[in-house]
N, C-alpha and C positions, 0 to 999 in steps of 0.2 A: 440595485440589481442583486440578486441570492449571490453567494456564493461561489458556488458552483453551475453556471448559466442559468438556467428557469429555479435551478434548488432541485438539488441530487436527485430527490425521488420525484417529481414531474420530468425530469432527464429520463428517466427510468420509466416512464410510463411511455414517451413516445419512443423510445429505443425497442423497447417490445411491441408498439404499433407499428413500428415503420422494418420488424423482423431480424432486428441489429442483437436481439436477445430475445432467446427463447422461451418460451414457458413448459414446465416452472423454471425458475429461475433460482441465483444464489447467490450469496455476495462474491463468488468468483466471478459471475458472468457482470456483473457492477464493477468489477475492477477494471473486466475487460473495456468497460464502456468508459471508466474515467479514464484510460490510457489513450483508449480513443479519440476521446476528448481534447487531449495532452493539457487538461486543470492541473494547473499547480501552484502552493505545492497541492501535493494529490490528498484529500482526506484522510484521516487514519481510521485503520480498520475499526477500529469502537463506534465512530462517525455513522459509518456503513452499515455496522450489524444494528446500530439503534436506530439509524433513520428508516431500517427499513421494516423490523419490529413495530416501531410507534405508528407508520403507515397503514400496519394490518392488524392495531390493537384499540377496538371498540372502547377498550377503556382507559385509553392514554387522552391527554386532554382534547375537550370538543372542537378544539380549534383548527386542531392537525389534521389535514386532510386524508382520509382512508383509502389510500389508492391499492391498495393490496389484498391478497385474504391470504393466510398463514394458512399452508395443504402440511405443514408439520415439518421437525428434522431439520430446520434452516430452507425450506422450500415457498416461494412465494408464486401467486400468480396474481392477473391486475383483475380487480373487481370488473363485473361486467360495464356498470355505466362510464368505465374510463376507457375501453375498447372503441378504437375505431378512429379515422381520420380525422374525424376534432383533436384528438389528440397529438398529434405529431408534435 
């Protein structure tokens, strides 16, 4: 099992399908959802701002799944094919 229940940013994907975080999004609204959570200990901010970078970055390795698109300025939102109650 991840880490952090399904692995931080699939958390992330259904938290903003299920309206628990809003779009776009930040890694304040990700803290708020690991608090949420009560994971601990809690990830450290670097954890955060690169899981969710590597998410929305076509050229980070093929493997990592792209659940995000980078709208700029630290602002994310979920690609459209990860929208919707599959997701939860």
């Amino acid at each position: 099992m991840p880490k952090y229940g399904r692995g931080l940013n699939r958390e992330v994907v259904a938290a903003v399908n299920e309206a628990f975080i809003t779009e776009p999004f930040t890694v304040r609204e990700v803290r708020r959802l690991i608090k949420h959570k009560g994971w601990k200990p809690e990830p450290p901010e670097e954890y955060v701002v690169v899981a969710l970078a590597n998410g929305a970055s076509d050229n980070h390795s093929p493997t990592y799944k792209k659940y995000f698109l980078s709208t700029g300025e630290g602002l994310y939102e979920l690609r459209g094919e990860y929208k919707g109650s599959n997701w939860l």
